[in-house]
Each structure stands twice: as structure tokens, then as C-alpha cells.
N, C-alpha and C positions, 0 to 999 in steps of 0.2 A: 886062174880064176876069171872070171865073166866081169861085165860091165851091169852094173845097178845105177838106175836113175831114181832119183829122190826128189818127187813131187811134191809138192807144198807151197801152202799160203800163209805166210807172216807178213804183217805191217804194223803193229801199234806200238806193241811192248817186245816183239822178235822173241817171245817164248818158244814161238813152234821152230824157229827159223834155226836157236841154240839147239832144239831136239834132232832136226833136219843135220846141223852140221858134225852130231857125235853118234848120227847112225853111220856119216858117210868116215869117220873117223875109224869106226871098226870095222865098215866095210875095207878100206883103203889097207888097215893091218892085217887084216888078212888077206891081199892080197890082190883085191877087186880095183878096176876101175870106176870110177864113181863121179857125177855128172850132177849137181843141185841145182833143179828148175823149180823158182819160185814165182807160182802162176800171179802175182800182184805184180811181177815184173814183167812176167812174159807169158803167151800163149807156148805152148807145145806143141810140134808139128807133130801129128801123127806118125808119118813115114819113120822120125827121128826114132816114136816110141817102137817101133816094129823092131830096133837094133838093138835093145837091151834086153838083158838077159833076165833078170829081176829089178823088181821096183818097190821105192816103200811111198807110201802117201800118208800125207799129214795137215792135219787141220786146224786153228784155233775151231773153238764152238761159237756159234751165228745162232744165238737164238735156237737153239737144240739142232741145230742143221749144218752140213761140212759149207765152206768159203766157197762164194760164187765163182771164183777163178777151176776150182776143181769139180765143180757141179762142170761149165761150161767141159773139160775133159773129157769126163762123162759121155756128155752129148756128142760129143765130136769120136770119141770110143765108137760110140751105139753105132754112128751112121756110117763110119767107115769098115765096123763089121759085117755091115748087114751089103758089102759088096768085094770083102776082100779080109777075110778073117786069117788070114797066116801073119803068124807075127805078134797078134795083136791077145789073142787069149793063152791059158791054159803057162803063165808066167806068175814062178815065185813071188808072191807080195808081202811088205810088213806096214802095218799102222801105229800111227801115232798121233795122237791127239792134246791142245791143251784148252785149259776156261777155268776162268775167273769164278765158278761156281757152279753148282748142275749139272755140268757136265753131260749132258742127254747127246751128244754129235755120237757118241759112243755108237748106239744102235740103226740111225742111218750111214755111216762111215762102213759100218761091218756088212751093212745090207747091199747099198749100192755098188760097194767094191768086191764083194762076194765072184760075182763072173769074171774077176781077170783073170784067175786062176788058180791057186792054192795059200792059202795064208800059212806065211811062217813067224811061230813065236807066238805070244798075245799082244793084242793092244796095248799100249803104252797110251797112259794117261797122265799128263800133268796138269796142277792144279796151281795156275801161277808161274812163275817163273822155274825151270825144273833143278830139283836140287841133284845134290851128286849119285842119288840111288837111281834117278830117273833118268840121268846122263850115261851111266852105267847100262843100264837096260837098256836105253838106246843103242850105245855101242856094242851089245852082244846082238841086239838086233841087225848089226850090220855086219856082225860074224854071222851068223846064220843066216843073211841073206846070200855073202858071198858064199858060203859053204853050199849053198842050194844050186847053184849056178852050175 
């Protein structure tokens, strides 16, 4: 199996951060190596992301909008493709998302992260703290990530 990096922004209540740790759960049982970079703690070096094989990203919701730590990714994606794209597109991805309400990150999550390369699964949504179906869904999303590898 391949290496999956698990992108994500948790800090208030670590909703997204439990969703982050039972993708890499199911990645790891099936057989993947598995790497949790949580952007409120740290940038990601591009180079780093060029080495994994698939990646899932995950957000609380901002005001209908993904976590400035992943927006900044983003940005840092865009301009290091636009001189050196091996590596960087055309990689397995899964989302996961949580909010205390509205929930609207849904539609720019799925939009901006659309170019890394092929979405596996559906978006995972929690509403709150996630309970054990949504913990579930996590962790088959990290079978099917590592199965994509």
C-alpha cells in the first residue's frame, strides 16, 4: 500500500481532527502509511506533498468557507504548479467536512479541491461532534483511499 497525507484544520472543539484520526485509522488497516498534518499547527511543505500517494482534506466550516490554514495550501498548490506540476496533480483525494450548522463549506471544499485529481468516496459531513456512523465513513474512507494507491 502507498502513503496518504491527511490534511486538516481543527482547533476549537477537534471535530474535524476526531474525523482526520479515523480516516487515517482505516487507512493504516489497510495497510497504508498514513502522515496527519494539521494546518492550525503547521504549514506543509510542498516538496513533502509531491511524496504521497493520496491525500484526504478536511475542514470545520468558516462561515460557509474551508479553514484559512487550507485555503493558504491552496495558494501554495497553485503556484508551485504553475512551474513544476509532477507530483502535485492527478492524486487520489477524500473530503471531509464538519459545522455546527449550514454546513455550506460543502460546495467550495468540493470546488477548490476538484484539480488535485480524482475524488474517492463522497464527502463526509459532520454536524457537530461525529458520532459513530460518521467515524465509520471516515474509516472506509481510508480504505478506499489506501485501496486507490
Amino acid at each position: 500500500m502507498g502513503s496518504i497525507l491527511i490534511l486538516y484544520h481543527s482547533q476549537e472543539y477537534g471535530n474535524t481532527a476526531a474525523m482526520a484520526q479515523a480516516i487515517g485509522e482505516g487507512a493504516r488497516a489497510a495497510g497504508a502509511d498514513v502522515t496527519l498534518v494539521n494546518t492550525n499547527e503547521q504549514r506543509l511543505d510542498l516538496e513533502q506533498y509531491r511524496h504521497f500517494d493520496a491525500v484526504a482534506f478536511g475542514s470545520p466550516d468558516y462561515w460557509s468557507y474551508i479553514a484559512g490554514g487550507l485555503k493558504v495550501f491552496i495558494d501554495d498548490w497553485y503556484i508551485a504548479c504553475k512551474s513544476n506540476r509532477r507530483g502535485l496533480e492527478n492524486k487520489p483525494y477524500g473530503l471531509f467536512y464538519s459545522h455546527g450548522g449550514g454546513g455550506d463549506v460543502r460546495g467550495p471544499l468540493e470546488k477548490l479541491f476538484s484539480r488535485m485529481g480524482w475524488q474517492v468516496g463522497e464527502t463526509i459531513e459532520s454536524y457537530g461532534r461525529p458520532n459513530n456512523a460518521v467515524l465509520e465513513a471516515c474509516r472506509e474512507l481510508g480504505r478506499q483511499l489506501a485501496n486507490a494507491t
